[in-house]
Every structure is written in structure tokens, then in C-alpha cells.
N, C-alpha and C positions, 0 to 999 in steps of 0.2 A: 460511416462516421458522420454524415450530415443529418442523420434524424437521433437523437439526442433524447427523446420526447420521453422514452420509457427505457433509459440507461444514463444514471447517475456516474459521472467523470468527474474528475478532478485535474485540474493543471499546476499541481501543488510543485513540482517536480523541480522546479528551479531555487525551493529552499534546500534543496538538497545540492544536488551540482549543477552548473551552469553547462553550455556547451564543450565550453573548452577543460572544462573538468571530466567531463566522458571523455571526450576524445583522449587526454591524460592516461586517463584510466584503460581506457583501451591498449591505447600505444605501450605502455609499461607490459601490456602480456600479451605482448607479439601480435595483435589486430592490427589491419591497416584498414584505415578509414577509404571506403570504396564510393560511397555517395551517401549524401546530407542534405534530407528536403525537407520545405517548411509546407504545414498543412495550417487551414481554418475552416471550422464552421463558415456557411453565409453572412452569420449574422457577429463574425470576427468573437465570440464567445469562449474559444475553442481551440489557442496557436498550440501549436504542437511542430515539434523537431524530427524527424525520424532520420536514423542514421541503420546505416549498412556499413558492416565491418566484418574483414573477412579473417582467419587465422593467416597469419605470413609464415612459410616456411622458409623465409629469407631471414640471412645471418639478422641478430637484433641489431638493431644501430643504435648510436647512440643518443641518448636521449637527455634532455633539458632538464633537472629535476626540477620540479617548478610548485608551488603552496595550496596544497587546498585544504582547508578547513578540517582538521584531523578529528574533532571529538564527533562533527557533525558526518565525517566521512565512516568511522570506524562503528558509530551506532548503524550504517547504514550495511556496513559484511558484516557486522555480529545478525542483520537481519536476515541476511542474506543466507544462512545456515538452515539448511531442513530440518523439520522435527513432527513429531507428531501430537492429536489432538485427543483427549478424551472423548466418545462420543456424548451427543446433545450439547453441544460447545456452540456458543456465539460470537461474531467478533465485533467488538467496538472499536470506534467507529468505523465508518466509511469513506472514511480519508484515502490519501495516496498512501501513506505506510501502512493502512490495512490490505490494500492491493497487493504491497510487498509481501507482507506477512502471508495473505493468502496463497499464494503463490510459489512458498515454502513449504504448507501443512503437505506432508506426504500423504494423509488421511481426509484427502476436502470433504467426504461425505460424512464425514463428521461435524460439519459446519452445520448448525441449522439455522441460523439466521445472523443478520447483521442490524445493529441497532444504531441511531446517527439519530440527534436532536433537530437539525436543519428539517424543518418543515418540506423544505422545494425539494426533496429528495424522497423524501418518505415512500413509501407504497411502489417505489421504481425496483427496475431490476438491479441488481451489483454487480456494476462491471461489465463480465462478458458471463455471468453466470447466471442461474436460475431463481435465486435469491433474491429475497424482496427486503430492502430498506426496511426496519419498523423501528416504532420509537423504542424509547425507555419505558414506555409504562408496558409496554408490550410482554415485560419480562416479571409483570408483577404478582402472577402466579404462579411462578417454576419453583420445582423442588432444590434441594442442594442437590439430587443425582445432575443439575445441571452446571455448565459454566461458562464463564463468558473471558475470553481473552482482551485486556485492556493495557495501552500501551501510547504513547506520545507525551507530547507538550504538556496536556493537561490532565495526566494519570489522576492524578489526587482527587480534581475535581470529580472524575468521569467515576471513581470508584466512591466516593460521596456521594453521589447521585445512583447511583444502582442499588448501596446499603439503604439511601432512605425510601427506596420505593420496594425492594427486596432483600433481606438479613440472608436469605436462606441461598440464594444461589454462589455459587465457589468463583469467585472473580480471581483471574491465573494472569498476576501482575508480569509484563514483558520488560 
């Protein structure tokens, strides 16, 4: 995790739950939180939390019911759901919810690429897979046998921008 140089990451993960909302979440289905370490790059770019949590075979106890943010929690288990992809399928973007997403597809080889506008990312790998970052114009020759998975914050724009560089390819709104 300290060489970065040719693997695109995101630390988006805190608009989704904070610490004490994993742990929540855990605890609600019998996890017990075993240890919680903090990681960085050198160059502090790069905090990251990692938790270990083990299944407890101990009675549940009881628990706190305590608020997390339900519309931004419940998009994140509808994501959470496996399915599968057509193949020649793309995923926009390269965000942290496309990680999740990915992550899901029971059929990854049907991924053929990931397309992200972010210049500083382009031409990297995605993630921890083989897949190379490429832009939008990337996809300015594909037939409609192809399609590209788009989903987040800014759906509307993202799917405005792939009709005016391609009409032809099947964008499979999440």
C-alpha cells in the first residue's frame, strides 16, 4: 500500500459510514470488534481504518440502537446485492462505489474497462485488478452490443456525457 504510483484508490469511504457506524453495523449481526488500526501513505495522502471482526458465538447482548443516516445507509445494502453483467460492460466511474459495485458483479470478466474523467488517474490500474482507468472518449467507438454501468451522485451528468460522445452504447442506469 505505500506505492500508489500505478493503482488508483479512493478514501471516499467516510461519506458513507464513519467509524462508529461500522462498528454499528457490525455489532448488530453478532461481530465483535477484535482490533482497529490506522494506516497511511508516507506522504499522509492515504488514512485509512482497518478493522477485524470476528463472528461471536456468544449470546447477543444488548445493544444501543443508535442513528445512522438510513437513505445514505440503505443505497449502500441495495449495493451490496450480487448480480450479474452483460458481457463487454464498462463501469463508470472509479470511485469508491464502483469498488463496491465491482465487488458484487458475480461475472467480473465481463468487465472490460473502467472510464473516470479525473485525469491523475487515467491509464492506472483499478484497484487491485487488471484494468486500466481510460477516459470518456475512450468509449467513442463502441457498438450498442456494448454497455457501461453508471450510478452515483452525479448519474445524470455522467450519462449526458457518454450520449454526447456515444448514442450507441447501452448505459444500464444503477
Amino acid at each position: 500500500m505505500n506505492d500508489l504510483s500505478n493503482l488508483s484508490v479512493f478514501n471516499h469511504h467516510t461519506f458513507l459510514y464513519n467509524d462508529d457506524d461500522i462498528e454499528y453495523i457490525f455489532k448488530i449481526n453478532n461481530y465483535k470488534l477484535m482490533n482497529k488500526s490506522f494506516f497511511n501513505v508516507n506522504d499522509n495522502s492515504f488514512p485509512c481504518l482497518f478493522f477485524h471482526f470476528k463472528l461471536s458465538n456468544e449470546k447477543k447482548e444488548l445493544i444501543t440502537l443508535r442513528k445512522i443516516i438510513e437513505n445514505r445507509h440503505l443505497y449502500t445494502c441495495n449495493l451490496l446485492k450480487s448480480f450479474k453483467v452483460s458481457e463487454k460492460t464498462f463501469i463508470a466511474t472509479a470511485g469508491m462505489q464502483s469498488l463496491t459495485i465491482y465487488n458484487k458483479i458475480e461475472n467480473k470478466e465481463n468487465i472490460i474497462g473502467i472510464i473516470d474523467y479525473n485525469k491523475k488517474i487515467q491509464n492506472k490500474k483499478y484497484g487491485n485488478t487488471n484494468l486500466i482507468i481510460q477516459t470518456y472518449e475512450y468509449l467513442k467507438n463502441y457498438s450498442s452490443e456494448y454497455s457501461i454501468l453508471v450510478f452515483g451522485y452525479r448519474t445524470k451528468d455522467i450519462i449526458n456525457h457518454i450520449k454526447n460522445i456515444n448514442r450507441n452504447i447501452k448505459i444500464i442506469e444503477i
